[in-house]
C-alpha positions, 0 to 999 in steps of 0.5 A: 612483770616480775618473777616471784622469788622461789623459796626453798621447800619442806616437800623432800623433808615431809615425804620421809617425815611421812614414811616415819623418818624422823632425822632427816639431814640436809648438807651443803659445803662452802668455800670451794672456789677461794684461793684461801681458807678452808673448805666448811660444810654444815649438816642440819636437822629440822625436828618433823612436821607434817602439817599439811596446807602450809608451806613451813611450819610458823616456827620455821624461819620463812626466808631461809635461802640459797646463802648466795643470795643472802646479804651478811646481815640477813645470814648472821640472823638466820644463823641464829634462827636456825640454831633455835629451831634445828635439832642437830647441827654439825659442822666440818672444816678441812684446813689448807694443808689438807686441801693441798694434799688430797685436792678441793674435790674430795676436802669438800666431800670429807668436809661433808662426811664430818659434818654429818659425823658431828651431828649429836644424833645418827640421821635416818636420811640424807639430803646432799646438794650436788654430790654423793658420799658414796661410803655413807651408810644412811640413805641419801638423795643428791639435787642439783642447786639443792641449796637453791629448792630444798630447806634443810640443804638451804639451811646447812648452806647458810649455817657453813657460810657463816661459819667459814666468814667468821673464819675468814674473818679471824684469818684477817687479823692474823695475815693481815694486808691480804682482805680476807675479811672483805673478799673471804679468800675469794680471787678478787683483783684486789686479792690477786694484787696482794699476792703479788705484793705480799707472796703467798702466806699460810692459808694460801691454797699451794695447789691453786693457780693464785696468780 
């Protein structure tokens, strides 16, 4: 027999909607694996909802998910869903020359850090997926596959992964031979192979073992 699907919950977001909290940002990065491009993340607050009896509000877009599992087409529209309804977007980027200097580890949680300061309004609460900022001066909650059981983290994948394809995408037209609009920086054989045809170009990350 088939195993329903698990869709992320609003059940985090309500409890502190409950305690009178009203800006409650779910993060999430992308991009920490490539051997190419920057590291993106995204934060993402939902206006508050205590409807109770549901499961999300009629308004919210109901197959927001992990962006893992999303096809391109499903996460371009989702994109564009969570946009309509989300209240503050924010979004950080952490170039190669970067990523080189202080290593993946820390781009991804400065890449967090600027999406959380480019928010148009200070949250009152965190949710983070996987790891702590531990210099943020809001409240914040980690979850390991946060993306996987909570919505806004969910979302804030989502909205990051879009964002750094289409990155990907103009990086294509600008080394082209290497694929990145196909495997997105990704180690792929292909990928692998047009480095050693080609060398390494600029977004190359120096740092990493391309070959």
């Amino acid at each position: 027999m088939a195993t329903r699907t698990m869709l992320p919950r609003l059940d985090e977001e309500r409890a502190l909607w409950q305690q009178g909290l009203s800006a409650i940002a779910g993060v999430d990065e992308v991009g920490m694996g490539p051997l190419a491009g920057p590291v993106v993340a995204a934060a993402v607050i939902f206006p508050p909802d205590l409807t109770s009896g549901v499961d999300l509000p009629t308004h919210f877009p109901a197959d927001v998910r992990d962006s893992k599992t999303l096809t391109l087409k499903s996460r371009a529209r989702l994109d564009q869903e969570i946009r309509a309804v989300a209240v503050g977007i924010g979004i950080g980027v952490i170039e190669v020359d970067e990523i080189d200097q202080i290593n993946i580890y820390q781009a991804g949680l400065k890449a967090m850090r600027s999406a959380l300061a480019q928010l148009p309004v200070m949250p009152d609460h965190v949710l983070i997926d996987g790891r702590a900022l531990k210099d943020l001066t809001v409240p914040q909650k980690t979850f390991i596959k946060g993306d996987r059981d909570i919505y806004s983290i969910a979302a804030a994948s989502i909205i990051a992964k879009v964002h750094r394809d289409r990155l990907m995408m103009s990086l294509d037209v600008q080394y082209p031979g290497y694929g990145f609009a196909r495997h997105m920086g990704y180690g792929t054989p292909a990928h692998r192979d047009a480095i050693r045809r080609l060398g390494p170009c600029p977004v190359h990350r120096r740092s990493f073992r391309l070959l």
